[in-house]
Every structure is written in C-alpha cells, then in structure tokens.
C-alpha positions as CSV (number, residue, x, y, z in Angstrom):
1,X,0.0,0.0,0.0
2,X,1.3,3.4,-0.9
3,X,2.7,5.7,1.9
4,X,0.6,9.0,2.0
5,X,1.7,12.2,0.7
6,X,1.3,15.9,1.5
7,X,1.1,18.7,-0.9
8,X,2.5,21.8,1.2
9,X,3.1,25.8,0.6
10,X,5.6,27.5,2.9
11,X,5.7,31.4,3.3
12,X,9.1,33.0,3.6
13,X,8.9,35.1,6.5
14,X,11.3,37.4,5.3
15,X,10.0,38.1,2.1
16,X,6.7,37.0,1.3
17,X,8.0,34.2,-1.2
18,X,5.9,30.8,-1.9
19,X,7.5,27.7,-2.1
20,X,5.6,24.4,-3.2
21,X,6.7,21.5,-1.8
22,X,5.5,17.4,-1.5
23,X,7.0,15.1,1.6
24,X,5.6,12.3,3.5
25,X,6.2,14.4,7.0
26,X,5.4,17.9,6.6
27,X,6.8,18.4,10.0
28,X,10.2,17.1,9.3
29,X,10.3,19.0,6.5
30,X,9.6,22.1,7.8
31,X,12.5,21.5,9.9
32,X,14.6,21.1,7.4
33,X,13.7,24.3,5.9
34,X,14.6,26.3,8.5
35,X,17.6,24.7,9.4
36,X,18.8,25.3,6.3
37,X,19.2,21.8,5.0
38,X,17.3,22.5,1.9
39,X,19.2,24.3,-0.7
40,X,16.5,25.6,-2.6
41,X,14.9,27.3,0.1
42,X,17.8,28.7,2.1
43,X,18.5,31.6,1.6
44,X,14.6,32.9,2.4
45,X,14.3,31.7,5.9
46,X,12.9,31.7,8.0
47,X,9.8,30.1,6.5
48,X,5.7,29.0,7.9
49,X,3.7,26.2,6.8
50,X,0.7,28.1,5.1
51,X,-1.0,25.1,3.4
52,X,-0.9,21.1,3.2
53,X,-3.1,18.7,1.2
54,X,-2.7,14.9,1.9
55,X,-2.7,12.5,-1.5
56,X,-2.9,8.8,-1.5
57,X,0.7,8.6,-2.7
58,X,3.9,10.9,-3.9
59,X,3.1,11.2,-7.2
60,X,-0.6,12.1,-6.8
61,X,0.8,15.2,-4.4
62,X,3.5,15.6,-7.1
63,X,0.9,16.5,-9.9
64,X,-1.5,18.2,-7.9
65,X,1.6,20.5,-7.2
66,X,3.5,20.6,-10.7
67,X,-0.2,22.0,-11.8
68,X,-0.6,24.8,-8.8
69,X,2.8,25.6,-10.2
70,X,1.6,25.7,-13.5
71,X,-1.2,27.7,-12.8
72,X,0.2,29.9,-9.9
73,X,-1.5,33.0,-10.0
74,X,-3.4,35.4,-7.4
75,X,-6.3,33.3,-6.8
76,X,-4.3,30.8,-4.9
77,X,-2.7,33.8,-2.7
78,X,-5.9,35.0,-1.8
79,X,-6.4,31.3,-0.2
80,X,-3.0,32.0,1.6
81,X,-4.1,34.3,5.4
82,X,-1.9,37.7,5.1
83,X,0.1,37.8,8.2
C-alpha cells in the first residue's frame, strides 16, 4: 500500500516568497527548511507552513503540485491568510 503524501506551501517570513513542496512528513520538512538543510529554500528563511493537502501517494501530491505551479496565479494567494 502506498505511503501518504502531502502537498505543502511554505511562506518566507522574510519576504513573502511561496514555495511548493511534496514530503511524506510535513513536519520534518519544515524542519529542514529552517535549518537550512534545503538548498533551494535557504537563503529565504525563515519560512511558515501556510497550506498542506494529503494525497494517497507521492506522485498524486507531485501533480496536484506541478499543476498549482503551473497555474500559480493570485487566486491561490488570496487562499493563503496575510500575516
């Protein structure tokens, strides 16, 4: 049986940046974010779990995320709180 996934959209705190992300522990990945063990997101910390979606497996999260990518526009930061 597949291991769940979760779709997740961190907030940089510093300067309002999105980043879409997909992990099987949204709170160890967090972590990792902020720790700096994600090279990617680094240089933007510190960063806040805005959003997360759980998917029956990695790639369903994966696609549901590649299209919010795709289609990334100001409808989905409306859905994001302002701090």
């Amino acid at each position: 049986m597949p291991t769940p996934h979760y779709l997740y959209i961190l907030r940089s705190l510093g300067d309002d940046r999105i980043y879409v992300g997909v992990t099987n522990n949204v709170e160890r990945r967090l972590k990792e974010h902020n720790a700096g063990r994600a090279r990617g997101t680094k240089p933007w910390r510190p960063w806040e779990l805005v959003y997360t979606e759980q998917h029956p497996d990695e790639r369903s999260a994966g696609k549901t995320g590649h299209a919010m990518i795709q289609s990334f526009n100001m409808s989905l930061v409306l859905v994001i709180p302002p701090r």
